[in-house]
C-alpha angles and dihedrals in degrees: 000000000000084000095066098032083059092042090051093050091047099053093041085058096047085049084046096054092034101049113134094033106097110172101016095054092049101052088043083060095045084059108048095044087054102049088041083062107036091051095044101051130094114278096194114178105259083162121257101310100041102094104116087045087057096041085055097044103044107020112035095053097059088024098078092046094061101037085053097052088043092050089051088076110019117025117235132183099265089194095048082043094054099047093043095054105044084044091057097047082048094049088049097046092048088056099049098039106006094097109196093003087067085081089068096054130130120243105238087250098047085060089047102045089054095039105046107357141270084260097069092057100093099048089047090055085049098052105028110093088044090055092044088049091051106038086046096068099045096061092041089049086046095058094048097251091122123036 
C-alpha cells in the first residue's frame, strides 16, 4: 500500500506546483506517467519481433493500475496514456533487441513532441527522475519484490 500512498503524494504535488497550468499540466503528466512506465518495466528478450508480446506480457498488466490511481487525482487522457506508453516500451525494446529495426527507432523527444507537444518538454525534465523513482517502486512493490 506504500506504493499508492507515494504515487498519490507525487502526483498532488505535481497538481500543487503546476496549477494554472491546464493543458499543459495535464499532457506533461501524460508524459511522464507513460515514460515512467515504459522505461521501468521488464524488457524480457521475445526475440526481434516480439515487442507487442512483451509489451502484453510486462507492461498491461501493472499499466492500468497506475494510470488508474494517477487519474484518481489528476485526470489524464487514458486513451493518449495507454498508446504512449505502450509506443514508448515498443520503441525501447526495438532498440535493445530489434537488430537491424533499431535504426528506425524513435528518440524519446521526437515521440513526445508529436504525441503531446515541444512544449511539454521542460516540465517533463523537471519532474522525470521523481516519477521513475516512484513508479519504480510500485511496480516493484506490486510484484513482491519489496514488502
Amino acid at each position: 500500500m506504500t506504493h499508492k500512498v507515494s504515487l498519490n503524494n507525487l502526483v498532488l504535488d505535481f497538481k500543487r506546483t503546476n496549477e494554472g497550468k491546464g493543458v499543459h499540466a495535464q499532457r506533461a503528466l501524460t508524459g511522464l506517467v507513460a515514460f515512467s512506465l515504459a522505461y521501468n518495466a521488464v524488457l524480457a528478450d521475445n526475440g526481434q519481433y516480439g515487442a507487442a508480446e512483451a509489451a502484453g506480457t510486462f507492461l498491461r498488466p501493472v499499466m492500468r493500475n497506475i494510470v488508474s490511481d494517477v487519474n484518481e487525482l489528476y485526470c489524464v487522457d487514458l486513451g493518449v496514456i495507454e498508446d504512449m506508453t505502450v509506443g514508448l516500451y515498443c520503441n525501447r525494446y526495438c532498440n535493445v533487441y530489434g537488430g537491424a529495426k533499431a535504426l528506425e527507432s524513435f528518440s524519446v523527444r521526437e515521440i513526445f513532441n508529436q504525441a503531446l507537444g515541444e512544449d511539454i518538454w521542460e516540465t517533463v525534465g523537471l519532474w522525470i527522475s521523481r516519477f521513475m523513482e516512484v513508479v519504480g517502486f510500485y511496480m516493484a512493490e506490486l510484484k513482491g519484490q519489496i514488502s
